[in-house]
Every structure is written in structure tokens, then in C-alpha cells.
N, C-alpha and C positions, 0 to 999 in steps of 0.2 A: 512801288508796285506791290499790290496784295499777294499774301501768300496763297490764295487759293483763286482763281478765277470762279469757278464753279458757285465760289461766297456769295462774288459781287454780282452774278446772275441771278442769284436768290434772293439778295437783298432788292435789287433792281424789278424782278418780276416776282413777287413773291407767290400770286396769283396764280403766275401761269406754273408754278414749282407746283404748287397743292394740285390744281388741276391735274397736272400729270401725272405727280403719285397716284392722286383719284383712280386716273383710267388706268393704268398699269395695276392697282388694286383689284380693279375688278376684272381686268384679262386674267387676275392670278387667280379668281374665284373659281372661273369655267370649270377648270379640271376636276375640281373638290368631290361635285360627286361619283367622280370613277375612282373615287378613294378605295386601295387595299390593304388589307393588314394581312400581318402574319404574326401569330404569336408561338409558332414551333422553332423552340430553340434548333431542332436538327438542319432548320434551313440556313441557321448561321453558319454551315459549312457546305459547299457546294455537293451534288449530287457524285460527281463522280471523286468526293475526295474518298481517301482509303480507309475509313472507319466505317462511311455510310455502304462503299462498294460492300465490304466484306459483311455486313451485317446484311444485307439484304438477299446476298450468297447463303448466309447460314439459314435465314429464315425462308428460304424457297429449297434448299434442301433437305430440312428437320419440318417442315409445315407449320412454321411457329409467324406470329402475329407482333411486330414490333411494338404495342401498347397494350397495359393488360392494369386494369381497375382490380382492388381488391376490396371485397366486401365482408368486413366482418362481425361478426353473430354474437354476444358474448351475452351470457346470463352468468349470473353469481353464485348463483345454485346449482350450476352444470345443465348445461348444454343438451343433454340427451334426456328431455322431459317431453311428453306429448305434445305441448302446444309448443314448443320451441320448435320440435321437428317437425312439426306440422307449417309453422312459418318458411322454416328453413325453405322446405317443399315449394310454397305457395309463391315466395320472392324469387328463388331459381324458375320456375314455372313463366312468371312474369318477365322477368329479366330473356329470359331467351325469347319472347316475342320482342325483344326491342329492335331497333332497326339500326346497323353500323354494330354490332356486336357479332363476335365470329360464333354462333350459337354452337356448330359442333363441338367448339375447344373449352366451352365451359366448362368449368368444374366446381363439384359441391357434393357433398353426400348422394344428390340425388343423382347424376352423371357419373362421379368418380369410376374408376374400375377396380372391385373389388375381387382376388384371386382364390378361390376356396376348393376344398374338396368334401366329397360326399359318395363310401360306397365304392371308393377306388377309381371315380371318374372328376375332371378339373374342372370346376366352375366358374366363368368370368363372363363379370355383368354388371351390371349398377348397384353400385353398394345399397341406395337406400332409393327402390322403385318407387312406393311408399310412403306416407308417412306411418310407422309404427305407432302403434294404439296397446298393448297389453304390457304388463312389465316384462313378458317372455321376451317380447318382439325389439323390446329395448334392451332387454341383457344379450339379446344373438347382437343387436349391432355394434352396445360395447365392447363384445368379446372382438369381432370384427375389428372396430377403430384399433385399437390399443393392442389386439393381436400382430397387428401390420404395422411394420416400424415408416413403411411408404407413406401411412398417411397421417400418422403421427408428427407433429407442427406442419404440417401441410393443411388439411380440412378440420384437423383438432391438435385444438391444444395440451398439453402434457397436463394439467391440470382439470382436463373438460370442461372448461368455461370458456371457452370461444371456438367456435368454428369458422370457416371462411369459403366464402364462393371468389372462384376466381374466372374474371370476364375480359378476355382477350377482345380487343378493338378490330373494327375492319380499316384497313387503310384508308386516311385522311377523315375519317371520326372524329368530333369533339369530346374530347374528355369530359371538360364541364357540364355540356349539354344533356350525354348520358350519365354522368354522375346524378346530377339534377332528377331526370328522369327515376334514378335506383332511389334515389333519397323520397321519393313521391311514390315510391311501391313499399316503399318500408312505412314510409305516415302512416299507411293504412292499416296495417299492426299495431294489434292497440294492448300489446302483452306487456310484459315486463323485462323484455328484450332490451339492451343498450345495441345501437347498432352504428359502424363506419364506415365508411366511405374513404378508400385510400389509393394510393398509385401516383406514378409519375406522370398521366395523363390529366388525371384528374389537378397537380398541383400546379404542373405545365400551363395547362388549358383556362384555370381559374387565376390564374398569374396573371396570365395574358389579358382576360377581359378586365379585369381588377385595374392591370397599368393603366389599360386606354381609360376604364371609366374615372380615374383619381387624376389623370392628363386634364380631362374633360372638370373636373371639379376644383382642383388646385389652381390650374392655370389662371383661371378668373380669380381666384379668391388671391392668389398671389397679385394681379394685376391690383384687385381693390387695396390690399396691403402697400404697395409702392405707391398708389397715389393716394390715401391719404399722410404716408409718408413725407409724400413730396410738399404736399400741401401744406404737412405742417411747418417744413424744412421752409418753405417761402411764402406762404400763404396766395399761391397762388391756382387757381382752378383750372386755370388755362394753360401754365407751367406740364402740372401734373398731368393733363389729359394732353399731353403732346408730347410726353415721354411715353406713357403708355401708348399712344398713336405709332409712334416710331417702332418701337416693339412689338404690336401685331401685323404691323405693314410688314414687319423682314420676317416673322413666323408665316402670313398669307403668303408672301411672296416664296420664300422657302417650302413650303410643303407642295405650293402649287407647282414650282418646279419639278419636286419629287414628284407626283402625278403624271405630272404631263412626259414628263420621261419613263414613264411605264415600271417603276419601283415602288414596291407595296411599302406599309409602313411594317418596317420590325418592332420587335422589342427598344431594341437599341434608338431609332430614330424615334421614335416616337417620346421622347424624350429632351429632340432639340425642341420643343416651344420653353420647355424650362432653360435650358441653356440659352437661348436667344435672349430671354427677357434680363436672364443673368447679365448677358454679357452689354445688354443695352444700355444698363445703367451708368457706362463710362462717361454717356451723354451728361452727367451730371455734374462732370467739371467744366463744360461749356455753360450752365445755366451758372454755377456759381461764380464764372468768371464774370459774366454776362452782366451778375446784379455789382459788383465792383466796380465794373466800367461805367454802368448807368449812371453809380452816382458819380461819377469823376467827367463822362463827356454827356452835356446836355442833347447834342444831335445823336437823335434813336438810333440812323444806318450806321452812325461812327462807329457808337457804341458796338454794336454788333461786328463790325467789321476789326474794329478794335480785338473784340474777344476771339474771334478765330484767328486773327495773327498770333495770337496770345499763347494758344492751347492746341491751333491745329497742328503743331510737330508730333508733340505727346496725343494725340487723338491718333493720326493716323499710326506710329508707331505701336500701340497701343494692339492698334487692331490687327497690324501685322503679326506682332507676337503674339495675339492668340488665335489666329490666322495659322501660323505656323503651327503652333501647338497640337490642330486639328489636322493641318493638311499632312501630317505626315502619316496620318491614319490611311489616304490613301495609296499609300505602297503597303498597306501591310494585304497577308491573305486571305483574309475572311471577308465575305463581300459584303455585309451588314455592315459591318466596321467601314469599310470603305464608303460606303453609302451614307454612313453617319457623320463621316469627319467631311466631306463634298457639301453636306448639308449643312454643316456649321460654318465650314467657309467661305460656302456662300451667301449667310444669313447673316455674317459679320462682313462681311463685303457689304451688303444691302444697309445694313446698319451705321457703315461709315458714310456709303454717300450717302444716306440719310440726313447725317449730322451734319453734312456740307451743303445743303441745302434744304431741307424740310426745316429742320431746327432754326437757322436764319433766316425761314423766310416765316415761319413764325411769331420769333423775336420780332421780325420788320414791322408785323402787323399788330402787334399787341398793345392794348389800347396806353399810352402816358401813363394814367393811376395805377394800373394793375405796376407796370415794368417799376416803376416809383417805388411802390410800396413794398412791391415783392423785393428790390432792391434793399431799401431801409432794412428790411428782415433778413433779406438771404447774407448781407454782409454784416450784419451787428455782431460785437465783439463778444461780452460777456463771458460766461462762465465755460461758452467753448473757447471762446480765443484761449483765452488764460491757460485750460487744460490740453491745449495743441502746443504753446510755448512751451508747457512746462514741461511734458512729453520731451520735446524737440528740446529743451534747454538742459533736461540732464544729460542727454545723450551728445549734445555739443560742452559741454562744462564737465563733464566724467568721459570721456572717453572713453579711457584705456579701464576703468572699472566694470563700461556697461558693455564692452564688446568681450572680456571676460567670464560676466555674468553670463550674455546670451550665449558663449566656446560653450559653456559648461552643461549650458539646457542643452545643446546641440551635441555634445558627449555621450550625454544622459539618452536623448531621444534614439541618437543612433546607435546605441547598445539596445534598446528599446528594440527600435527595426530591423534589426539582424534575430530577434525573435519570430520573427512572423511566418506564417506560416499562409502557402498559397492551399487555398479548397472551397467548391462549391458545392451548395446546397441549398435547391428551389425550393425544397419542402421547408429549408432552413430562413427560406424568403416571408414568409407568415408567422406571426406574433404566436407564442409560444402557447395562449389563450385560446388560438384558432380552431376552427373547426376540422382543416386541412392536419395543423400538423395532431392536435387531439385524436385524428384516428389514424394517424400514420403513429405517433407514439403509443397507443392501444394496440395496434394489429402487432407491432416489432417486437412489445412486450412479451405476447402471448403466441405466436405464430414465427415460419422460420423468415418472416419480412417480408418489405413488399416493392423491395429493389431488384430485380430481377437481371443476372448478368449468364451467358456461356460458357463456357470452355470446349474448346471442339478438340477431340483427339482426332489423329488422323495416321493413317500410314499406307504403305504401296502396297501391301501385301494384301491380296483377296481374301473376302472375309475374314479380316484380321480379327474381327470384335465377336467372332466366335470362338476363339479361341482362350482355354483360362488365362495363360499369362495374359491377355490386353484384359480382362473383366477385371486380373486382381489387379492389375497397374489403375484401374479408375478407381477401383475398391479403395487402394492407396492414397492416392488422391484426393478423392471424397474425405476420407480420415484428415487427411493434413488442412483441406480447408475449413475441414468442419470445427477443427482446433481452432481458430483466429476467433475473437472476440467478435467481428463486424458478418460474420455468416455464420445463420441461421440453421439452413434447410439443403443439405445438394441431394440429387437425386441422378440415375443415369442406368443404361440397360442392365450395367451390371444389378441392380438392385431389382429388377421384374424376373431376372433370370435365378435369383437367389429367390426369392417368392415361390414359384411356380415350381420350383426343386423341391423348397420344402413342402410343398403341395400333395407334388408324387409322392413324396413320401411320409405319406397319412398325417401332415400338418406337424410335423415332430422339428419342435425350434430348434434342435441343435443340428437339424441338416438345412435350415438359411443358410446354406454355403455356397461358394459358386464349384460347381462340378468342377471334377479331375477333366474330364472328356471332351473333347470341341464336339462328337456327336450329342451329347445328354445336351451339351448346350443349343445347338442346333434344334434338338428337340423342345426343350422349353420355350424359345421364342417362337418356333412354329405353332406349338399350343395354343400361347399367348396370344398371337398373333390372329390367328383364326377365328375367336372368339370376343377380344379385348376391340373397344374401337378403335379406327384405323390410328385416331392422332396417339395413340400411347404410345404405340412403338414408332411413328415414326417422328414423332417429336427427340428420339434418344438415339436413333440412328438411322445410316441412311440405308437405302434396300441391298446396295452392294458390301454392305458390314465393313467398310473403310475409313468410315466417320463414325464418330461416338460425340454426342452431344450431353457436356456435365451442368444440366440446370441448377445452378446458384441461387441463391435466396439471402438475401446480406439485409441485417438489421438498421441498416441508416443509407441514405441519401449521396452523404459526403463523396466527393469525387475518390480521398484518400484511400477509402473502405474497397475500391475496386485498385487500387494500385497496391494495394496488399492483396490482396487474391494474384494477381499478377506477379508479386516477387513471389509468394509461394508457389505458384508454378514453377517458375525459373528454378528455384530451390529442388523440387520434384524431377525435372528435365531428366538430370543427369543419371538416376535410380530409374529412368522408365524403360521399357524395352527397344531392342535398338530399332530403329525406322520410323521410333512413333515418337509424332509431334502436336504439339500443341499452340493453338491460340486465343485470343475472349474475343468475345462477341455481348450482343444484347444491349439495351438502353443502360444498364449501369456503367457500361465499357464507352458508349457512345459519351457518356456525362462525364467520364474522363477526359477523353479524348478533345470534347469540346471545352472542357475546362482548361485543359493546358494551353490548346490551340488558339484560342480566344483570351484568355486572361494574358496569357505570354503573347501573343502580339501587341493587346495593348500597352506590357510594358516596353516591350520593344519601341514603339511608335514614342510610348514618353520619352527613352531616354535618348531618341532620338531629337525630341523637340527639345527637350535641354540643350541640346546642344547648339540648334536652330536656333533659339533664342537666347543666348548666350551670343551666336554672332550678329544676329539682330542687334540687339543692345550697343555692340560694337561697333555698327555701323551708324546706328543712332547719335550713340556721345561721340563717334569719331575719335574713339579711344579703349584702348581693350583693358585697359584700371577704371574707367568710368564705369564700362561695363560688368567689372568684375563689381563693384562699389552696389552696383542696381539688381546686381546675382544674388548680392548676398540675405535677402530678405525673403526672396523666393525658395532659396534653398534650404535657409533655417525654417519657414515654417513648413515646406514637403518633410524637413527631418523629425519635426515637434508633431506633424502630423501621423506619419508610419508610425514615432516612436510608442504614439498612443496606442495605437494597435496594434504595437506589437508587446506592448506593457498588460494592456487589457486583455491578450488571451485571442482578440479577434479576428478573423482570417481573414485575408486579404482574399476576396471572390469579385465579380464584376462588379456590385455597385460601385466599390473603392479603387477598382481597376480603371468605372468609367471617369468616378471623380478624381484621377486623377490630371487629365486632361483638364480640366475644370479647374483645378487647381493651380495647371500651370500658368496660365494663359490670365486669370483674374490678380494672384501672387505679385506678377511681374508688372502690369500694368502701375501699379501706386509709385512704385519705383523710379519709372517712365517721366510719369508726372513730375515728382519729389524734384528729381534731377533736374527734368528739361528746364522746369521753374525757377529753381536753383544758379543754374548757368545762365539764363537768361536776365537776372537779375542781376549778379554781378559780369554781365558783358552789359550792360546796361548805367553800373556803375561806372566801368571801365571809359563808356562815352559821353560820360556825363550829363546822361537822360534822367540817372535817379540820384538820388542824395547819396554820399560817400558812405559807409558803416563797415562794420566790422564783421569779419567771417563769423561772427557766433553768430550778429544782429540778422544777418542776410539769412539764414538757417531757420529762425526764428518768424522770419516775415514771410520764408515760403512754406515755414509750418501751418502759420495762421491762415496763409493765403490758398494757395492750392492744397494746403493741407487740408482744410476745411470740404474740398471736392474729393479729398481720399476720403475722413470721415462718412463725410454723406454717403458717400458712395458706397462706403462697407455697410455704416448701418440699413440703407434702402435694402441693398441686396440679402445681408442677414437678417431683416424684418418681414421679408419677401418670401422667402424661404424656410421661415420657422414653421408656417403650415407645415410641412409638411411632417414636423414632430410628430403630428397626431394620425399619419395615416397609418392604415391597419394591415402595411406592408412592411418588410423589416428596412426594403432596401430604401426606400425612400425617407424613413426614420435617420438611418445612416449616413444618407447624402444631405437631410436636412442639417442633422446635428454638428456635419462636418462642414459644411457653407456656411453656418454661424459659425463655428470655430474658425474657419481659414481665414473669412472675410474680414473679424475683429483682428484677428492675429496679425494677417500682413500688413496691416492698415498701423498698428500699433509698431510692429517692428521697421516699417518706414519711417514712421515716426522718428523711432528712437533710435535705431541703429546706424541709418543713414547718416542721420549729422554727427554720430559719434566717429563712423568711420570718414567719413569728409574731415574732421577736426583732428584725427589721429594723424592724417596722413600731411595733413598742412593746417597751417595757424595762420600763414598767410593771408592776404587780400585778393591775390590774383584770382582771374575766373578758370585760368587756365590750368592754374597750379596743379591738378592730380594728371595732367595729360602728360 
């Protein structure tokens, strides 16, 4: 009895197999174009999770816009020159007609709110109405900038060579789009202005279009990479162009799912067609078995039939374990995540019955000459046999020397990965060359940054925030953040209320104090207030003086940079007045938030599938030392892996979070094979089907033999994947670099480890022997 039913209907009809892939093909089309994306990382967490709730609390209390672009100005000569301010003017002008920008909350010289006095009466109004024309008119606005510690690294930099408009988003606004747009109001300036373009919308947003268009560009060029791969690997056209067939059939069929279930594409998913094609190529120990069998049974259906008795254990097994690797995705919290591992396992679902009947009924049809020839090629010995024996023969003839060698890599590496450090950074997603991070490294340099995070004080007491002690506890505050290396700029009522003080009293710097009196203070923010437009003050607090909002400004991206603002609060807590409490808000607090929440689930879900596939295995060989025997090649390279990263300094953020999963699931699979093949050989000896030999010889033969479907297998997939060296994202650079490392790796440590551990553990003949 055949071990697959499903085979011999394919070999039987092969006709009516293709046909019905056909029409199932094309019901996958339909949905396609109700195609959605989403490229906002905030939708990776559900609306009412507790980051997004309280953030959106703070910004409908303080009047503040959850995206905010920064555009900065910089000349080298300084900044406060006729035709520099005359641009400055002419690009804020234009930018506030744009459409999806909050125009009131703009700020720039020309909007700013500037606090003065004149004559014993307070003046508040737009710093620069204007653009100044006379030297007079630019020495009142230098005295202005550089008098006012407010807007000092805010709109100007301490050295006068950059100033900055900053352009707060309307809700569900494209960063990119308007960024594009700002960058086409600056062309038109034709000075000697350097000018950027920066923000977490802007690097969000350009992220986003960037994946989908390098998805849309890779994918194919990856496709044409595997089949001429394949082609050379067997010289057959028809081969190759029905591995690549299988592998867009379960991407169409997969996405179309996603569609038709009403789930937009993320970040995250939008990335199974690469994993699908990845994991497709397991299909490549069926073709190698396939050209083996040809030459040894003349009847084509035997042949075939032949090859999936062969290999369909380790196929289906195969796909379970990275089946498993992905499904555990779906318990975790994050609904992207969840959406993403559903989609892989069902596109390796689709891909195994694929392999049970498309690929056989293929085989069935493929013309005598092609199957022949492809045959003669796909199994000739040569320079690979020899260098798979030799692999496999030192590691069955050394032993205990080469399991050793590899304790010690494995030592090493994992001293390595107790290095590592978890932290994201989108802006840290663009090649250091980029245009993105180019003006987010310029603005951070010269300005107080363009990360923009909260701190809300709060307390029960009515108008608490007019009272000195709550002004000097932010005043506090503000000091102790403003000491940390990664901010920049904080700002908070206490500082409008210190302005306008020293105002009253005829501009004399050494009364920038915050008054003894809760009335003087009272008085200054009503001044203020009356005069200043609405968002200045209520961006800093709320109308009932109970909430105090401390705008941060932090020079970097990294999720870290916002969890140090956070222990320095903590540290501050205990020195503040009693009732008053403190929390963060803002997109830098959210990029926390979402980096712990997301990166920690997916390692949760790995170490979760380790363990799934550890008892996979086990149920596999029917043996939990068998198991352990096929663990151990997957584990040494996840350890060789970390340990790189964590040697090289490199942080462990989502690319490496997702390739982990990716890792697991391709690792184990060689293993699968190495074994099944292994065992099946000598139970094979045992009945007297294959010629008797030695436990080295039988090592050696399933080196050469299904070894030769690990090779292949690794190289298609690391030749597949080297495009992606050159995209002009970091994250795909990363995942490329590491899918050519994994793939050579595990492929090599099955090799070699395996028969050494087999060989350690028995010298024997038996098949049974490690059970």
C-alpha cells in the first residue's frame, strides 16, 4: 500500500490535479483587488491597548497631534540672513496651505510665539511676521532668538546654522506623501540653503511604501534566481518552472485568503511571499529523489511513486515543524503577529499538498528525455559527492573531536548572545547614506531632536500647576532630563511662566525665575494666555491646572532612549511633591511600548516553538534521543547565530525577532531529512532490501544521497535570498545576510555533526540502536 493516497490520484489523473490547482488559482485571484495595506506600525497593537488608550487621552487633553514632521533649515553662514529668512517665510507660508497638516500648531519663526516687553506693557505675537530686510531688523530678531532660552534648539540652533519648522499631522495623514510634498516647496528655493526633511512619520510612512515596492521587486527577481538555480542544479526548464509554480500558487492562494477575510496587509505580512518561496524549496528533496529513482526504475509512475514513499515522511514532517514554528504566533497578543503566523501556516499547508500532488502529477507528465537527462545530471557524483562524503566522513571518523570543536563554537557564541541587547529603530531601518536618516542625523545634531515623547504630571489638588512648588518640581525635572545624553530640548509651563515674569520685570534675566506667589503666577499665564495663541498654553496644560504636560525632544529614535527618560522619572518620583504623579505619553513612549510588546512576543512564540518542535521531532523518530540527535544542529546554529549579534554590537529589533521564526522552522528541517534517510536505510539493511554496510558507509550514502537535497536546498534558498544584500533597507540587508548564513550553516552542521553524533553514540550496525 502506498504511503500517500493523495500520490497515486496524482499520478493517475494528473490532468485533472493541474486543472484544479488551475480553478482554485484563479477563485484566489478574485479578492486581489480589494487588496489593504497598512504601513502604521501603531496598528500593530489594538486600539484599546493601554499605550494607544492613554496617548490619545493626553492628546485630546493638551491639543496635541500624534505625528509631527520636522523641517530643517540650515545654512553655514547662519541662518538669520535676508534670503534665508525670507525662504524660511516663503516654505512655512506654503506648508500651511497643505492639506492633512494641523496649520494652527505649526511652528517656525514665522508662527512661533515670541514674549516681549515695551514701555511697561507685555507683548505676545509672532516672532518673525515678516521676513526682516535691514541689519536693524535682524539684529532685534537675533536678540529675540538667543534672548529666549524657549526657543533656543527649538526653532534655532545654538550655533545659528539651523533653524526648524515643525509640522504636526492631521489624523490618518501620510507622512510620506506630505513629506514629498515639503520637499517640492523647498526645490523651488534656489539659495544656498541645505534643507531636511525628518520625523517619525516621515520614516514610518517611507518604510512602509519602500517594503511593499522592494516585496513587488525582490519577489520576482528572487523567483528568476531559484529557477535558474534549479536549472542549473538539473538542467531542466520544466523542473524549475514547477518549483517556482508551487511557490506562487501557495503566495496567490495565501494572500487571497488574507483578502477575502477582510485583513489588510501589514508590515509584517507582507513579507510571507518571501517566506513562502523560502520555505518552498523543501520541494527540492522530492526532485532530487525523483532523478535517483528515474535512473534505477524505468516505469515513469513507479518512479514517482517510488520517490514519495521515499521522502514523503521527512516532507510532511518537515512542514509540520515549521507549521508549528509559525502557529504559535497565533496565541500570541499582537494581532499583526497573529495574522502573520495563520498566513504562514496556511501557505505551508498549501505548499505540502502541493508537493502530494502538483509536483507528482508533474513528474507523471514530463516528457522521457527531459526526466532522463535531468536524471543523469540531477544524480551525478563528482566533486559534490565527494565533498558531501567528506563533510559526513569526518564527522562520522572524529567524532568526539568534531562535537568538541562545534561545544566550543557553541560556548563562544553563547557568551556572544548573552551580549545582546533588545532596541528599535525605524529611522535605524535606512542605510546610513539615506536621505531619511541624513536629515534625521542633521536635525539631532543641531536642534533638541526630532523624537518627540511626554511626561504628564498630575495631581488632585485644584490648580495645583499654579502653584510654585508644582512649577519648581517640573523645573526639577526638566534639569534631570535634560542631563541624559539622548534629550535634547524639554519644555513645560513652567518655562512660559518664567518668560513672562521676567518680562514684567523690564526683561531683566536674572528674574527668569518662577515666582514666590501662586497669584504672580496666575497672573502670568493669564497674560500669556490672552494674547499667545490658544495651542501654547494648552499644549502644557490643561484648563483646570491639574495636568502639566513636559514636552521632550530626545536626539535618537532607539526605543532605549525613551526607557531612560522613564527610569529618570522614577528616580525623580520620590523628591516630587506629594500627590503628584507622573506618566509618558507621545510616539517616542508608543515606540517603546510597541517594541517591547512585539519584539517580546515574538520571542516568546519562538521559545515556545522550540519546544513544539523538539516534541515534533519526537514523535517523528519515535524517539526522544533521536530527537534530541536532529535538535542539535538547529540549536547550534540559533546559538552561532545570536552569538553574532551579539559579538557585532547588533541589536536584536524585529527584522531579527522575525527571522527568527524563519530560522526555526528551515534549521530543523535538514535534520528531518539527514535522519529519516538514515533510518530508512539501515531498516532497509535490517530486511534485506539494500546491501549490508557499515554504520560509517550508511552515513556516508545518506550524505551523498538526501544530502545532496540538503545542499541543494540550502544553496537555492541562500542564492534566492542574496538579492536582497542590495536593498536600500537595513532590514532586509539583515535578513538577507542572515538566510545565506543560516541556510549554509545548518546544511553544513547536518552534515557534519549529525553523523558524528550518530557515531558517538553507537558504532554499531543496528537501525535502532540510539532508541
Amino acid at each position: 500500500m502506498r504511503s500517500f493516497s493523495l500520490v497515486r490520484f496524482s499520478v493517475e489523473r494528473p490532468w485533472a490535479v493541474l486543472l484544479g490547482t488551475a480553478l482554485i488559482t484563479i477563485l484566489a485571484l478574485l479578492p486581489l483587488p480589494r487588496i489593504r495595506t497598512d504601513t502604521n506600525p501603531k496598528n500593530m497593537l489594538p486600539p484599546t491597548s493601554p499605550v494607544r488608550v492613554r496617548n490619545a487621552d493626553v492628546e485630546r487633553t493638551f491639543a496635541l497631534y500624534e505625528d509631527m514632521i520636522v523641517v530643517g533649515i540650515r545654512n553655514d553662514a547662519g541662518v538669520l540672513n535676508p534670503a534665508t529668512l525670507a525662504a524660511v517665510y516663503r516654505i512655512t507660508e506654503s506648508i500651511l496651505d497643505l492639506d492633512g497638516i494641523a496649520a494652527r500648531d505649526v511652528t517656525s519663526f514665522v508662527t512661533i510665539t515670541n514674549v516681549s516687553s515695551a514701555a511697561g506693557t507685555l507683548n505676545v505675537g509672532p516672532l518673525m511676521p515678516e521676513p526682516p530686510r535691514s541689519p536693524e531688523q535682524i539684529a532685534a530678531l537675533r536678540r529675540a532668538l538667543f534672548g529666549n532660552p524657549l526657543l533656543i534648539d527649538r526653532v534655532i540652533s545654538r550655533d545659528g546654522r539651523m533653524t526648524a519648522i515643525y509640522v504636526p499631522l492631521e489624523k490618518g495623514a501620510n507622512g510620506k506623501a506630505i513629506a514629498d510634498r515639503i520637499r517640492a516647496i523647498v526645490a523651488r528655493e534656489r539659495g544656498t540653503d541645505r534643507t531636511y526633511v525628518a520625523g517619525d512619520p516621515v520614516a514610518r510612512d517611507t518604510f512602509g511604501a519602500e517594503m511593499f515596492r522592494l516585496m513587488a521587486l525582490f519577489s520576482p527577481i528572487a523567483a528568476l534566481v531559484m529557477f535558474v538555480a534549479i536549472y542549473l542544479m538539473f538542467r531542466s526548464a520544466l523542473l524549475a518552472g514547477t518549483m517556482l509554480a508551487v511557490a506562487m500558487i501557495a503566495v496567490l492562494w495565501s494572500i487571497g485568503a488574507l483578502v477575502a477575510l477582510g485583513f489588510p496587509v501589514h508590515i509584517m505580512s507582507s513579507m510571507s511571499p518571501v517566506f513562502l518561496m523560502a520555505i518552498a524549496t523543501d520541494s527540492i528533496h522530492i526532485f532530487n529523489e525523483f532523478f535517483f529513482r528515474r535512473r534505477e526504475i524505468p516505469d515513469r509512475k513507479e518512479a514517482v511513486l517510488a520517490t514519495m514513499d521515499a521522502v514523503s515522511r521527512p516532507v510532511r514532517y518537515t512542514a509540520l515543524a515549521t507549521a508549528a514554528g509559525f502557529a504559535v504566533l497565533l496565541f500570541m497578543s499582537i494581532v499583526p503577529v497573529k495574522v502573520f503566523g495563520g498566513l504562514i501556516v496556511f501557505g505551508t499547508i498549501v505548499l505540502r499538498i502541493l508537493s502530494f500532488s502538483f509536483i507528482p502529477a508533474v513528474l507523471t507528465l514530463m516528457p522521457d528525455a527531459g526526466a532522463v537527462s535531468g536524471a543523469e545530471r540531477g544524480a551525478s557524483s563528482g566533486w559534490i559527492g565527494r565533498l558531501l562524503r567528506g563533510t559526513a566522513g569526518t564527522g562520522a571518523r572524529h567524532p568526539r573531536a568534531t562535537i568538541a570543536a562545534v561545544a566550543l563554537i557553541a560556548l563562544l557564541s553563547g557568551l556572544g548572545a548573552s551580549r545582546i541587547v533588545v532596541n528599535n529603530n525605524m529611522v535605524g531601518w535606512f542605510k546610513p547614506e539615506s536621505e531619511i536618516r541624513t536629515a534625521d542625523r542633521a536635525v539631532n545634531a543641531s536642534l533638541g531632536g526630532t523624537s518627540l515623547a511626554y511626561i504628564v504630571a498630575s495631581s488632585d489638588e485644584p490648580e495645583f500647576f499654579k502653584s510654585p512648588e508644582a512649577l519648581h518640581a517640573l523645573e526639577a525635572l526638566q534639569r534631570k532630563l535634560e542631563g541624559l545624553p539622548v534629550v535634547g530640548k524639554t519644555v513645560s509651563v513652567a518655562d512660559y511662566v518664567k518668560r513672562v515674569y521676567r518680562e514684567l520685570q523690564d526683561d531683566d534675566p536674572r528674574m527668569e525665575t518662577i515666582p514666590g506667589e501662586r497669584e504672580t503666577i496666575g497672573q502670568c499665564l493669564f497674560l500669556f494666555s490672552s494674547a499667545a495663541r490658544p495651542s501654547d498654553l494648552d499644549n502644557v496644560v490643561d484648563y483646570a491646572f491639574q495636568k502639566a504636560n513636559v514636552w521632550v525632544q530626545l536626539k535618537t529614535w532607539d526605543a532605549s532612549a525613551m526607557r531612560e527618560v522613564i527610569r529618570a522619572v522614577k528616580e525623580f518620583e520620590p523628591v516630587a511633591p506629594r500627590g503628584m504623579t507622573f506618566f509618558p505619553a507621545g510616539i517616542a513612549y508608543f515606540n517603546l511600548v510597541w517594541n517591547d510588546e512585539v519584539l517580546w512576543d515574538m520571542l516568546r512564540g519562538f521559545l515556545l516553538a522550540l519546544i513544539a518542535v523538539l516534541a515534533i521531532l519526537a514523535v517523528n523518530f519515535r524517539s526522544l534521543r533521536w530527537a534530541l540527535v536532529g535538535y542539535a544542529p538547529l540549536l547550534i546554529t540559533i546559538l552561532i547565530i545570536y552569538g553574532v549579534v551579539g559579538w557585532t554590537g547588533k541589536q536584536f529589533d524585529m527584522p531579527i525577532a522575525v527571522l527568527s521564526c524563519l530560522s526555526l522552522g528551515m534549521a530543523v528541517d535538514f535534520s528531518i531529512h539527514f535522519i529519516g534517510r538514515y533510518q530508512e536505510r539501515r531498516e532497509e539493511q535490517a530486511r534485506g532490501t539494500a546491501p549490508a554496510e557499515s554504520l560509517v558507509a550508511s552515513l556516508l550514502w545518506t550524505a551523498e544521497r538526501p544530502g545532496r537535497g540538503i545542499l541543494r536546498n540550502a544553496i537555492l534558498f541562500a542564492a534566492a535570498f542574496s538579492v536582497m544584500l542590495f536593498a536600500p533597507l537595513t532590514p532586509y540587508v539583515t535578513v538577507g545576510t542572515f538566510i545565506v548564513a543560516m541556510m549554509l550553516l545548518s546544511a553544513g552542521l547536518t552534515l557534519l555533526l549529525i553523523p558524528a553524533l550518530i557515531t558517538a553514540r553507537d558504532s554499531s550496525t543496528q537501525p535502532t540502536s540510539l532508541q
